[in-house]
gemmi code that builds the backbone of each chain (N, CA, C; Angstrom):
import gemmi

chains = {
    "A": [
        ("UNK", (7.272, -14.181, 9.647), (6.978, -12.768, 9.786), (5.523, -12.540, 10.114)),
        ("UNK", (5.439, -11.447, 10.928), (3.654, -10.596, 11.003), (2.852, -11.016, 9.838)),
        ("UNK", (1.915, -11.301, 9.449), (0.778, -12.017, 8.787), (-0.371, -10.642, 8.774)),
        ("UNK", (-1.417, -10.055, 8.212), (-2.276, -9.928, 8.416), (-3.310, -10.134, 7.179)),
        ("UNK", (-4.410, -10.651, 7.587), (-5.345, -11.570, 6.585), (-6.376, -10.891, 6.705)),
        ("UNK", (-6.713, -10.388, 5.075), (-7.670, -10.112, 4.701), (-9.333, -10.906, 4.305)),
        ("UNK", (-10.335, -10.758, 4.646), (-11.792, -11.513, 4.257), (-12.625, -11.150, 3.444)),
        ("UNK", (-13.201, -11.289, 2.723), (-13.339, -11.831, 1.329), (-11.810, -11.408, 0.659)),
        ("UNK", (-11.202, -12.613, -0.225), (-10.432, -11.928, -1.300), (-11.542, -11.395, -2.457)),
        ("UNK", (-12.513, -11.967, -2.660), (-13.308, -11.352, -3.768), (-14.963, -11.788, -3.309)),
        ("UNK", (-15.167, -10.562, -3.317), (-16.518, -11.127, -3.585), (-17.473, -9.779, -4.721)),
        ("UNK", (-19.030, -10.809, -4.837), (-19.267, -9.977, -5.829), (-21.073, -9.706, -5.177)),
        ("UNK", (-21.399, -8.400, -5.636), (-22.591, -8.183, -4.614), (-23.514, -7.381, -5.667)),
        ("UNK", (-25.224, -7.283, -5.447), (-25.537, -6.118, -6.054), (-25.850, -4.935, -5.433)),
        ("UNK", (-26.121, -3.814, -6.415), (-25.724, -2.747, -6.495), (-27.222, -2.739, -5.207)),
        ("UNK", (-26.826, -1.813, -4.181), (-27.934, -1.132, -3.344), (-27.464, -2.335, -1.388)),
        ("UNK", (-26.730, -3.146, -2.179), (-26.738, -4.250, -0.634), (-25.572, -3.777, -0.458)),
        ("UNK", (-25.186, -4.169, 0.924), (-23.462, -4.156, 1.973), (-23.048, -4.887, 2.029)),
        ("UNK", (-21.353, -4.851, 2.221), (-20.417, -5.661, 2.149), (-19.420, -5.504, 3.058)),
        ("UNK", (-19.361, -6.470, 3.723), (-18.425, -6.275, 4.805), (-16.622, -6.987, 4.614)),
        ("UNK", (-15.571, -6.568, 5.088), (-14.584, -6.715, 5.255), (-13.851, -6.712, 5.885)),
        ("UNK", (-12.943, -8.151, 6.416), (-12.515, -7.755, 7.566), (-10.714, -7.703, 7.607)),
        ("UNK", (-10.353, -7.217, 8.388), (-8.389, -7.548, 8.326), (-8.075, -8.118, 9.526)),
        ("UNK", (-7.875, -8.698, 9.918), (-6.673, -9.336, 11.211), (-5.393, -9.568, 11.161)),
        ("UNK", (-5.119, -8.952, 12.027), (-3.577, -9.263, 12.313), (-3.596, -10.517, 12.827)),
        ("UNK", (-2.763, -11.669, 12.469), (-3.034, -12.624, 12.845), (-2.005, -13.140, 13.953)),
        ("UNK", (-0.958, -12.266, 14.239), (0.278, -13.095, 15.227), (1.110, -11.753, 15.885)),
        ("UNK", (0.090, -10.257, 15.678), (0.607, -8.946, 16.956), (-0.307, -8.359, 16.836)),
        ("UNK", (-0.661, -7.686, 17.787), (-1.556, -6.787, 17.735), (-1.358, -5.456, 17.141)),
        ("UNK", (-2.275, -4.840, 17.161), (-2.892, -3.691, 15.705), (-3.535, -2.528, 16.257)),
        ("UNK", (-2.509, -1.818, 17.198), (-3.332, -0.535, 17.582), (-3.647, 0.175, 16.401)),
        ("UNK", (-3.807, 0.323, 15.391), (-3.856, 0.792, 13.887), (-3.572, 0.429, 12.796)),
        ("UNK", (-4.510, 0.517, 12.399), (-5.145, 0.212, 10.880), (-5.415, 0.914, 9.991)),
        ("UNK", (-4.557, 0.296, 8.737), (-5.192, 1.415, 7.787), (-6.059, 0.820, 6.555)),
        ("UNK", (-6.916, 1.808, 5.773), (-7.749, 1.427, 4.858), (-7.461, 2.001, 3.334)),
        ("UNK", (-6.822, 1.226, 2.448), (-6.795, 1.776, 1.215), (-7.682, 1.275, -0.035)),
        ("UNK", (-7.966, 2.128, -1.132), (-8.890, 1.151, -2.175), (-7.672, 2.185, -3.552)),
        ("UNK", (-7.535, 0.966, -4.361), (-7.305, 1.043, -5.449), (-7.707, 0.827, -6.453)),
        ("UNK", (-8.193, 1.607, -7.544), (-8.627, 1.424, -8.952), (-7.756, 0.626, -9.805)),
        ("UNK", (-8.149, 0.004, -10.526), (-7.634, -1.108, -11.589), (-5.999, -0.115, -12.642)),
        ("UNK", (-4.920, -0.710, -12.570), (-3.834, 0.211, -12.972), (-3.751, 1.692, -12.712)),
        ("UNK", (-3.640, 2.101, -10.903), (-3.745, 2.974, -10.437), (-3.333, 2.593, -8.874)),
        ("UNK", (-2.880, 3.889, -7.987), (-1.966, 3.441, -7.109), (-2.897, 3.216, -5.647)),
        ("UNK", (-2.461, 2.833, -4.625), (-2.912, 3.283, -3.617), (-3.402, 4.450, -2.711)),
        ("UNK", (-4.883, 4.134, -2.452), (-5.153, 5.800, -1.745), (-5.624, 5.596, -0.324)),
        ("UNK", (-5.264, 6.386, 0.587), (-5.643, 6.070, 1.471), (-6.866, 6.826, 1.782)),
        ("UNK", (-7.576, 5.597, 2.406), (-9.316, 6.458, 3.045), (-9.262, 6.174, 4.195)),
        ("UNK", (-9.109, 5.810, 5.222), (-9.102, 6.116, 6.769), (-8.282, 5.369, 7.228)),
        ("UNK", (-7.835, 6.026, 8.476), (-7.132, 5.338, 9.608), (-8.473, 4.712, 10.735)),
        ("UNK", (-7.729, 3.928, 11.114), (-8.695, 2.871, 12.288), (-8.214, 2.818, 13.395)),
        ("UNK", (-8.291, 3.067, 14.484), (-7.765, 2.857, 16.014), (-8.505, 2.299, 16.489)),
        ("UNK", (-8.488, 1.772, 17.324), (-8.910, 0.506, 18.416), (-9.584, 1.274, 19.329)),
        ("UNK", (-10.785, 1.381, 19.452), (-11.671, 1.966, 20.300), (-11.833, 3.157, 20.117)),
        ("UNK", (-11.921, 3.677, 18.998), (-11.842, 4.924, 19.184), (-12.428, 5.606, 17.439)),
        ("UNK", (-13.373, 6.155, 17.166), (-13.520, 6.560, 15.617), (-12.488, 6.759, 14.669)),
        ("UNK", (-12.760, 5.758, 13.756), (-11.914, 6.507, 12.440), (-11.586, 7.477, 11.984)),
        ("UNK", (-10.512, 8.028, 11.798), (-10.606, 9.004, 10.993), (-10.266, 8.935, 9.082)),
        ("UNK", (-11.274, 9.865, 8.597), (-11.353, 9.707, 6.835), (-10.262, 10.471, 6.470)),
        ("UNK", (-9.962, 10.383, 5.481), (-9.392, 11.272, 4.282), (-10.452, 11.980, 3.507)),
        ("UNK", (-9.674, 13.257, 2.999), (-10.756, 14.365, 2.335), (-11.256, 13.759, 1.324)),
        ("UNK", (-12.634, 13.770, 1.076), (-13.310, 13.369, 0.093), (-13.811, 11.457, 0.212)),
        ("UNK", (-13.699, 11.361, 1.494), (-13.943, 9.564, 1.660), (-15.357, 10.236, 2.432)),
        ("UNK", (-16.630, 9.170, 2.010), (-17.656, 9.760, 3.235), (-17.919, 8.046, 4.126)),
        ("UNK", (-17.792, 9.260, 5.380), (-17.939, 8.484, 6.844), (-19.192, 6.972, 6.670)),
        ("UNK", (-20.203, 8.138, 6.475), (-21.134, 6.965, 6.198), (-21.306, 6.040, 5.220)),
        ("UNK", (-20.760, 6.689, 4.184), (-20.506, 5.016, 3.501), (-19.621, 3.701, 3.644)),
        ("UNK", (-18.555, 3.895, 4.209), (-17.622, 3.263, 4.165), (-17.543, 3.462, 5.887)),
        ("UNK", (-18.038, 2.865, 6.437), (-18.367, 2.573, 7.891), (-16.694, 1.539, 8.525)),
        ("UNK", (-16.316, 1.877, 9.219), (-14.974, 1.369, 9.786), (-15.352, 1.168, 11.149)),
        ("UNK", (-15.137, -0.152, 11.719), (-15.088, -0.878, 13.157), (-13.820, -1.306, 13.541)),
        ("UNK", (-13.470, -0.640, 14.381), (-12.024, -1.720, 15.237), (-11.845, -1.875, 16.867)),
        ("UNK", (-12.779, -2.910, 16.670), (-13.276, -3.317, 18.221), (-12.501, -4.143, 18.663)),
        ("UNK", (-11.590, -4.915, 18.307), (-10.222, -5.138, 19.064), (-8.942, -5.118, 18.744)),
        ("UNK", (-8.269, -5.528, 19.371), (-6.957, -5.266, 18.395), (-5.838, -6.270, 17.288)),
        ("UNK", (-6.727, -7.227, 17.296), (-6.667, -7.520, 16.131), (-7.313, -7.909, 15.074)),
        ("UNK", (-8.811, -6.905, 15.193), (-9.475, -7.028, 14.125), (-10.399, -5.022, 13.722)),
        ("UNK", (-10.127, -5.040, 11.961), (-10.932, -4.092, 11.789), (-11.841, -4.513, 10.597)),
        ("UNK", (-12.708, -3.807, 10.927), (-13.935, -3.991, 9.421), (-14.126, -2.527, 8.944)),
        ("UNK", (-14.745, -3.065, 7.375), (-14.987, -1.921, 6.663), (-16.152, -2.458, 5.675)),
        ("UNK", (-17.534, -1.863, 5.740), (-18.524, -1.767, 5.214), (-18.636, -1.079, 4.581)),
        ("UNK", (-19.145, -1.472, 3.196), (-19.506, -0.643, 1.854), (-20.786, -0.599, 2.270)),
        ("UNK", (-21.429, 0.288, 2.540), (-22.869, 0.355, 2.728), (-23.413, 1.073, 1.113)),
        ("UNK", (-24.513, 0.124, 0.878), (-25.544, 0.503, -0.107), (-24.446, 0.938, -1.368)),
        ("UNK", (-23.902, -0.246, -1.876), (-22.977, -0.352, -3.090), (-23.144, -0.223, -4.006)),
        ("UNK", (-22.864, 0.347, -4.904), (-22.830, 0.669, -6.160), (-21.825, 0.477, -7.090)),
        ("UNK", (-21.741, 0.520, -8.635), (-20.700, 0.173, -9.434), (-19.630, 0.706, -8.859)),
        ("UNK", (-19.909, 1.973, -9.002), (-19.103, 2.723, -8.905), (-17.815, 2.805, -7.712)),
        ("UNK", (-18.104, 2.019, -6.662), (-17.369, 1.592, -5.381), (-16.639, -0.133, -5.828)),
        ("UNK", (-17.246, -0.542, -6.915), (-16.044, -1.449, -7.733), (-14.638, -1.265, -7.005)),
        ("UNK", (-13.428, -1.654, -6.441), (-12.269, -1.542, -6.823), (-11.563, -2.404, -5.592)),
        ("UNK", (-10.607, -2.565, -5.895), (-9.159, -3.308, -4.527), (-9.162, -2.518, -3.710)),
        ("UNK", (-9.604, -3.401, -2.491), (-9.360, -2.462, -1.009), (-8.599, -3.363, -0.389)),
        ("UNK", (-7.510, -2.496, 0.511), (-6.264, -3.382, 1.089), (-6.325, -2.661, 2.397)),
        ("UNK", (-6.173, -3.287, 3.670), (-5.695, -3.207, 4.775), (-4.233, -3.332, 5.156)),
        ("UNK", (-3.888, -2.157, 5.844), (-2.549, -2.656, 6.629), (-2.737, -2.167, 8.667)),
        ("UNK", (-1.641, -3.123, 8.885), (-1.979, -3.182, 10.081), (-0.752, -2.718, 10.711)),
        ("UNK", (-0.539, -1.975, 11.900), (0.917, -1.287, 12.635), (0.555, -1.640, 13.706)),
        ("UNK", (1.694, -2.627, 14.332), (2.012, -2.931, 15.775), (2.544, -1.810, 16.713)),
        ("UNK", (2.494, -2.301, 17.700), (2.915, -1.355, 18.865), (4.221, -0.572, 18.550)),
        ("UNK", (5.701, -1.367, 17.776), (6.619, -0.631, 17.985), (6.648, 0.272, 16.691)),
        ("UNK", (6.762, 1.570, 16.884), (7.045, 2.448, 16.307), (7.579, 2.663, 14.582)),
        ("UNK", (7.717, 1.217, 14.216), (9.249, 1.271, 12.448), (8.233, 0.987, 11.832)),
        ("UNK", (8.420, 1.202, 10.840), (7.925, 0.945, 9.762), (7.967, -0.473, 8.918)),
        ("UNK", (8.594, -1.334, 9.356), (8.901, -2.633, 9.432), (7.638, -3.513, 10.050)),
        ("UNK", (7.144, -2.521, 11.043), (5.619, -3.129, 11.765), (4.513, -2.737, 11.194)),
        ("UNK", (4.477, -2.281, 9.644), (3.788, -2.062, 9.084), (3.785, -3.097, 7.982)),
        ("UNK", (2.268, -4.134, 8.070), (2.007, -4.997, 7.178), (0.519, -4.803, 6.411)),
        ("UNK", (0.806, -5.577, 5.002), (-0.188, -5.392, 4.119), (-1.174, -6.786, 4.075)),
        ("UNK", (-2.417, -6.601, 3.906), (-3.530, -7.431, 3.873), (-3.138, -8.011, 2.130)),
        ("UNK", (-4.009, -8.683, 1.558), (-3.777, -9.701, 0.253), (-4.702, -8.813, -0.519)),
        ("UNK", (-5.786, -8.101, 0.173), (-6.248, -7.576, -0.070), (-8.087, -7.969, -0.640)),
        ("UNK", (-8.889, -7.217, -1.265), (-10.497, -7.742, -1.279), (-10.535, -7.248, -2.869)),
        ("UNK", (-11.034, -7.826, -3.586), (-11.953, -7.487, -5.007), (-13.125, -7.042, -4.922)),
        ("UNK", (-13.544, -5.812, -4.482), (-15.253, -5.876, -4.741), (-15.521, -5.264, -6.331)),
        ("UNK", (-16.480, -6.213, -6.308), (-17.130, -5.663, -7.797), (-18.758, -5.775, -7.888)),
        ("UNK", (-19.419, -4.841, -7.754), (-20.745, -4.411, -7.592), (-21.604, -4.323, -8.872)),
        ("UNK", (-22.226, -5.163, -9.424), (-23.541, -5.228, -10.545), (-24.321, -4.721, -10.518)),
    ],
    "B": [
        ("UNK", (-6.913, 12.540, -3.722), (-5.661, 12.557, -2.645), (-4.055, 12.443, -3.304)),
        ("UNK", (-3.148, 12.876, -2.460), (-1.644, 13.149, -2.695), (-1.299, 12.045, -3.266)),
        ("UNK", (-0.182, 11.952, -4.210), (0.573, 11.194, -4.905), (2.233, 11.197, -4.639)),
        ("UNK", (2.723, 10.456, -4.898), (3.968, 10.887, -5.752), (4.187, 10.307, -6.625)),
        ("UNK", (5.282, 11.689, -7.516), (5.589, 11.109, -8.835), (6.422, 9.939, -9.197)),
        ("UNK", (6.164, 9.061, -9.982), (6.900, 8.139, -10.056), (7.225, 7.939, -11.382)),
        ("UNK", (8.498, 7.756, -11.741), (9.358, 7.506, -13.205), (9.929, 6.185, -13.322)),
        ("UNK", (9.975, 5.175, -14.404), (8.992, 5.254, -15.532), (7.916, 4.985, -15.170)),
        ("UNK", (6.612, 5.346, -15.972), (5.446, 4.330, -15.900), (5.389, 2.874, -15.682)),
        ("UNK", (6.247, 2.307, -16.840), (6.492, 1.525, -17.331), (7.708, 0.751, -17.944)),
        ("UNK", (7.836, -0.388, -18.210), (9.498, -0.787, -17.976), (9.116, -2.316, -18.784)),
        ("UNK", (9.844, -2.086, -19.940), (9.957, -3.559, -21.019), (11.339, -3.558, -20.473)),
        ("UNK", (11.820, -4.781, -20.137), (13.037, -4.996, -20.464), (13.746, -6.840, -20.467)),
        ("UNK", (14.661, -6.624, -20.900), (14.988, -8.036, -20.915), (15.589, -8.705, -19.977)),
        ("UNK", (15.672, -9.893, -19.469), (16.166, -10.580, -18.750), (17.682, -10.780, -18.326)),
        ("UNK", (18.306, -10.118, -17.287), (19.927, -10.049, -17.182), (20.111, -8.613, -17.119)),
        ("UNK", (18.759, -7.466, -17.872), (19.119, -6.249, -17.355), (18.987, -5.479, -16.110)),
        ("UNK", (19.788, -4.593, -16.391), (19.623, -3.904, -14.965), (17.931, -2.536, -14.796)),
        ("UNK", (17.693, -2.333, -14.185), (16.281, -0.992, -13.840), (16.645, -0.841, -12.943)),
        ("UNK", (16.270, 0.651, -13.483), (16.312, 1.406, -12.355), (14.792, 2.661, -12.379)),
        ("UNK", (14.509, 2.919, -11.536), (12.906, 3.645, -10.958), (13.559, 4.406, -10.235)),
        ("UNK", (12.315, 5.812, -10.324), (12.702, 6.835, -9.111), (11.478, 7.508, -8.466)),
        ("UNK", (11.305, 8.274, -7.506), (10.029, 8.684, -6.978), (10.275, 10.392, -6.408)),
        ("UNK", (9.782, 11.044, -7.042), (10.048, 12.512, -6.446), (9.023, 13.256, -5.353)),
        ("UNK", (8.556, 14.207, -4.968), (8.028, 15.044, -4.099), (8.224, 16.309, -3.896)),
        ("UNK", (6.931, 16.729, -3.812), (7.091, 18.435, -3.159), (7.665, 18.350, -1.615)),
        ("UNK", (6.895, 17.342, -0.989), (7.029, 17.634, 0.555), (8.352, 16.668, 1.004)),
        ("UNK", (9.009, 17.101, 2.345), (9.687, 16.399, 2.832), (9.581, 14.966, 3.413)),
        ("UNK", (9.538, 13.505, 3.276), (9.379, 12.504, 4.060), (10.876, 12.459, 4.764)),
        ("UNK", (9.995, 11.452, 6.352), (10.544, 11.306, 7.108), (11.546, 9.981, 6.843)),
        ("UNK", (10.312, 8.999, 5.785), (10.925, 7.609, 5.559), (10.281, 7.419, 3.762)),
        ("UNK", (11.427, 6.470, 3.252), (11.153, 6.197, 2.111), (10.761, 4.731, 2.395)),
        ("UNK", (9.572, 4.048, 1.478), (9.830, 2.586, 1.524), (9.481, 2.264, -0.313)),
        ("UNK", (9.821, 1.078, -0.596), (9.611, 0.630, -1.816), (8.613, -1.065, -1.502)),
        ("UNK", (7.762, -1.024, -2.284), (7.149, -2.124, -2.410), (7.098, -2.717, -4.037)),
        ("UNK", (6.382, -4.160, -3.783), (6.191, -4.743, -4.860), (4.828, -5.325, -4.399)),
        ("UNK", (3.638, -5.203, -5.656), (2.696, -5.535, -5.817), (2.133, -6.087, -7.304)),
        ("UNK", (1.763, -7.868, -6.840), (1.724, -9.262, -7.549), (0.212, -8.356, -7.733)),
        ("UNK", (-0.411, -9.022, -9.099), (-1.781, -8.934, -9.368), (-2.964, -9.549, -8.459)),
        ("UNK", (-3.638, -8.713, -7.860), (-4.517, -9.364, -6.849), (-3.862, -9.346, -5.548)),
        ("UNK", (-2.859, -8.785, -5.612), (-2.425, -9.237, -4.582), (-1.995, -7.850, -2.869)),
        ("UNK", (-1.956, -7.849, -2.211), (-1.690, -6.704, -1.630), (0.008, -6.196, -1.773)),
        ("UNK", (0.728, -5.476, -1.340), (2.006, -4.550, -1.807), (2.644, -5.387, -0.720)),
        ("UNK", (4.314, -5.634, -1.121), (4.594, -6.711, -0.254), (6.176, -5.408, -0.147)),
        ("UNK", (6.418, -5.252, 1.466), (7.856, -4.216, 1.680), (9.286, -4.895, 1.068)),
        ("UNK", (9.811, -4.443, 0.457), (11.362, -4.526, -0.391), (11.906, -3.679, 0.921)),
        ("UNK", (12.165, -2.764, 0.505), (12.928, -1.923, 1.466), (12.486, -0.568, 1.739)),
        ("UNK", (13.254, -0.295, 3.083), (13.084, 0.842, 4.061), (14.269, 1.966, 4.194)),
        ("UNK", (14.002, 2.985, 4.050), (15.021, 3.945, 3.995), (14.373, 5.174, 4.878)),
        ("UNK", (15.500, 5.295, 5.612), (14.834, 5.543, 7.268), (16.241, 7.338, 7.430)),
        ("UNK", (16.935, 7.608, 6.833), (17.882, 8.858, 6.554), (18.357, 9.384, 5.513)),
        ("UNK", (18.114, 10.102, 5.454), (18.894, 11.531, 4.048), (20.344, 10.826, 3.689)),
        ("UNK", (20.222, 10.542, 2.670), (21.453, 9.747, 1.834), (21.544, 8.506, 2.379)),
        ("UNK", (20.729, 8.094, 3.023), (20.881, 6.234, 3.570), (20.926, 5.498, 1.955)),
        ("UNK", (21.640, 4.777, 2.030), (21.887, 3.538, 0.508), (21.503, 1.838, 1.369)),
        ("UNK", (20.409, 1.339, 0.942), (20.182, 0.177, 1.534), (20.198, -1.037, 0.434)),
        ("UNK", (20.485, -1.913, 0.791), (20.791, -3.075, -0.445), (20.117, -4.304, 0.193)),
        ("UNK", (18.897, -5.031, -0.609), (18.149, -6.410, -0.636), (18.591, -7.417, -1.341)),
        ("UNK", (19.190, -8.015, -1.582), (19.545, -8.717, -2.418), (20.173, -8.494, -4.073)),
        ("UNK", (19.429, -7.804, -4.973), (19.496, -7.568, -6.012), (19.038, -6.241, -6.170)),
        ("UNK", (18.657, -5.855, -5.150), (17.689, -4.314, -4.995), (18.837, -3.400, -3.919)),
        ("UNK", (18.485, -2.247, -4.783), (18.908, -1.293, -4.350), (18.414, -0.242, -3.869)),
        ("UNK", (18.221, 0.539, -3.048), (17.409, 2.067, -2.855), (18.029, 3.201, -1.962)),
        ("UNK", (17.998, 4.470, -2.630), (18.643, 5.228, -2.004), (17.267, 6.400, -1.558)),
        ("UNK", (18.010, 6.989, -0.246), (17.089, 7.888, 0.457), (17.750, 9.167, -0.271)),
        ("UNK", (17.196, 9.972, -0.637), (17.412, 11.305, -1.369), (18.034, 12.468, -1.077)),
        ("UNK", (19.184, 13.004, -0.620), (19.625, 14.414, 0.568), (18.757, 15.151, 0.351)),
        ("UNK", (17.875, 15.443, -0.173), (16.815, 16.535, 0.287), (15.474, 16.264, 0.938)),
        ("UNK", (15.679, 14.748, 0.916), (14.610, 14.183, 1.707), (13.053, 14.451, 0.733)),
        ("UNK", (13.366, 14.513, -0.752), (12.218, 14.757, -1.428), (12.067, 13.499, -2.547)),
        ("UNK", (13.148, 12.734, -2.336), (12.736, 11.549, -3.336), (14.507, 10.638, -3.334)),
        ("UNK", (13.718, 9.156, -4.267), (14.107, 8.448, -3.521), (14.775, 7.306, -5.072)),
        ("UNK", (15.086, 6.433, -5.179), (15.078, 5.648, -6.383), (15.596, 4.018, -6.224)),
        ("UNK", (15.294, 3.182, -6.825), (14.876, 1.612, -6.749), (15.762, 1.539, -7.642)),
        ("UNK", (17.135, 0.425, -7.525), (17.681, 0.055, -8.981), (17.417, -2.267, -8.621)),
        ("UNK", (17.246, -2.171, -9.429), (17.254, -3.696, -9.983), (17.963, -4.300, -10.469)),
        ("UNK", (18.953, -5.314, -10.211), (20.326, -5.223, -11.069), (20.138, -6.839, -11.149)),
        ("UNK", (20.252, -7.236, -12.821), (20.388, -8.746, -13.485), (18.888, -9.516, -12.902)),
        ("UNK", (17.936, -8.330, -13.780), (16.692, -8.808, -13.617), (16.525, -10.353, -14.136)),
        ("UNK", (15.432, -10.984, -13.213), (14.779, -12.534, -13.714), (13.173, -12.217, -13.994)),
        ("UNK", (12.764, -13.273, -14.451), (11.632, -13.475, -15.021), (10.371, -12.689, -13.510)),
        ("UNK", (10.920, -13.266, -12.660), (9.635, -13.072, -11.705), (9.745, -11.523, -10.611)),
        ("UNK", (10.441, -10.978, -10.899), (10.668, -9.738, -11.126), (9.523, -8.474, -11.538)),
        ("UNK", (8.606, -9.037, -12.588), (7.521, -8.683, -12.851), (6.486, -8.219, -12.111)),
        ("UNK", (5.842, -7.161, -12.015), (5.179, -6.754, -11.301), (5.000, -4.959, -11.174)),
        ("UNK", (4.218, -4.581, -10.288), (4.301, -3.467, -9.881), (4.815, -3.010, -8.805)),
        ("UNK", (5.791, -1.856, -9.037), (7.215, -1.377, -7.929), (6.282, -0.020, -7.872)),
        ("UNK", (5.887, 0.470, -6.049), (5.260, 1.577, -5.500), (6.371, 1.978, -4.682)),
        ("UNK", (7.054, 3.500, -4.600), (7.237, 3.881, -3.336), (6.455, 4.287, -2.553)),
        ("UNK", (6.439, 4.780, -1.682), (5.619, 5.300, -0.446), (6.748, 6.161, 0.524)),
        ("UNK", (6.438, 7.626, 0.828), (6.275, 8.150, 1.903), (5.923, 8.682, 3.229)),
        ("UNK", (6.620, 8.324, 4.073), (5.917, 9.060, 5.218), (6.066, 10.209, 5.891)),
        ("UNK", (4.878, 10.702, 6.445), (5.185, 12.161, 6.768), (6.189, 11.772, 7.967)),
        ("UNK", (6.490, 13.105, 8.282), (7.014, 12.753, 9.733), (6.021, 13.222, 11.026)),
        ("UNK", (5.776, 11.980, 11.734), (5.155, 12.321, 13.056), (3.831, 11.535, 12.860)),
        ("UNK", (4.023, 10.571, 11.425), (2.169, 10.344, 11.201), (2.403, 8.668, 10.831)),
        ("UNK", (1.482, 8.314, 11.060), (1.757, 6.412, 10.638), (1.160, 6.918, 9.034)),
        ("UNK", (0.639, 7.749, 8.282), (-0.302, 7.649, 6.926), (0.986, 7.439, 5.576)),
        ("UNK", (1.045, 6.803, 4.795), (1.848, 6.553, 3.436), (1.096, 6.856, 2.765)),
        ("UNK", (2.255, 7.832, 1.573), (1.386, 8.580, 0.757), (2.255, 7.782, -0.534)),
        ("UNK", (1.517, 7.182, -1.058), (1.984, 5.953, -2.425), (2.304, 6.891, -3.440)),
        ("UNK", (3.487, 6.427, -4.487), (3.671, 7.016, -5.968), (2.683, 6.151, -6.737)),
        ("UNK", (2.745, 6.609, -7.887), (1.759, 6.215, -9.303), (2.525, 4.845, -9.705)),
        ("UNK", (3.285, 4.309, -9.375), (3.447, 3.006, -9.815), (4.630, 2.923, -11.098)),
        ("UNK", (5.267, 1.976, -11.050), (6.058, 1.430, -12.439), (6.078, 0.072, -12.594)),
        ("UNK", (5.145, -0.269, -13.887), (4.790, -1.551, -13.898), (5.895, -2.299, -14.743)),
        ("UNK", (6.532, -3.430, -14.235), (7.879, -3.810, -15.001), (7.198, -5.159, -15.476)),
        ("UNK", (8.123, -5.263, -16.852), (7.718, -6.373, -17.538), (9.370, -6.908, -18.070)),
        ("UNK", (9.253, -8.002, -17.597), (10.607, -8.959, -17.925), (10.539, -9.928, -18.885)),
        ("UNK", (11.043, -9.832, -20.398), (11.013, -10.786, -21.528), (12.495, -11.544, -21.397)),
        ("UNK", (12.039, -13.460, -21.209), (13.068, -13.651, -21.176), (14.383, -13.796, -22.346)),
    ],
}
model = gemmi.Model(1)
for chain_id, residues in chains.items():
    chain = gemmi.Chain(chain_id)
    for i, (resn, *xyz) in enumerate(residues, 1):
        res = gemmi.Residue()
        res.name, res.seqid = resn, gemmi.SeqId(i, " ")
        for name, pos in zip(("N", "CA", "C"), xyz):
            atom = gemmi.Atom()
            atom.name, atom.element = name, gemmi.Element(name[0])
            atom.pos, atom.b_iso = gemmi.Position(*pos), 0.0
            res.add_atom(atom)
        chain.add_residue(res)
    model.add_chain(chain)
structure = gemmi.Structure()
structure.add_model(model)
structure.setup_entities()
């Protein structure tokens, strides 16, 4: 089946530096991407969609500039925690949607641990 | 951001029983899906429910699409040990790739 692989599964950074993350689809391409972060026993939220050449768009209350989103080809997107803090602690998961239309072409990343000191 | 509700929280049960989970909504989805998510791990698709009263069957899993198109429910039948985990539905709007996740039911299987 579709694969897509997440980079760092964990990493750990201090508070004020960036962290980058990446997802690939590793075996279809990924006109879209999505970006979720989850808090520790708490569900998935989504903070932006990613298209392939084209700006992200956020969810209400996600800010643009912190959480910086690249998807410069199609099978790769990044997501930068710029200037981190505890408080941006939590599981961020990528999923990736192929060209055909089902929901079946929708796959999940393993996902990243950030945890900020 | 949006939720849906999800019943139980939580789920002790023993090994050989059956669970069952459900997921409600204000708004209409177009598609129901159910996942399972391992610790650390990202949400892995069980099943897809794609019409108003669709009944789809995985193996041991069950899920039905809702006639009002507002919710949806997961049964588990002659649970095993590895079973364990966290069960999310997810909705989609219609017309949008975005899933809007329930609050989770974290199941715990004693053998």
């Amino acid at each position: 089946g579709a694969v897509v692989s997440q980079h760092p599964s964990r990493v750990i950074c201090k508070s004020g530096t960036s962290v980058k993350i990446e997802c690939r689809s590793l075996d279809f391409q990924a006109t879209t991407m999505f970006w979720y972060r989850q808090f520790p026993k708490q569900s998935l939220m989504l903070m932006a969609t990613s298209n392939e050449g084209s700006k992200a768009t956020y969810e209400q209350g996600v800010e643009k500039d912190k959480f910086l989103i690249n998807h410069a080809s199609l099978t790769l997107s990044t997501l930068t925690v710029t200037s981190a803090h505890p408080e941006d602690s939590s599981f961020y998961i990528c999923s990736a949607r192929g060209f055909q239309p089902t929901n079946e072409k929708l796959f999940f990343g393993s996902g990243t641990q950030l945890s900020v000191l | 951001g949006q939720q849906l509700n999800q019943s139980p929280q939580s789920m002790f049960i023993q090994e050989g029983e059956d669970v069952s989970m459900n997921c409600t909504s204000s708004s209409i989805f177009n598609t129901w899906l159910w996942y399972k998510q391992d610790p650390g791990e990202g949400p892995v698709l069980l099943i897809a429910l794609y019409k108003a009263g669709e009944l789809t069957s995985n193996g041991r899993l069950t899920a039905q699409f809702g006639i009002t198109r507002k919710d949806s429910f997961l049964n588990i039948s002659a649970s095993i040990p590895s079973d364990v985990g966290i069960y999310f539905c997810a909705g989609q709007l219609y017309n949008t790739d975005k899933l809007i996740f329930g609050t989770g039911t974290r199941l715990q299987v004693f053998p």
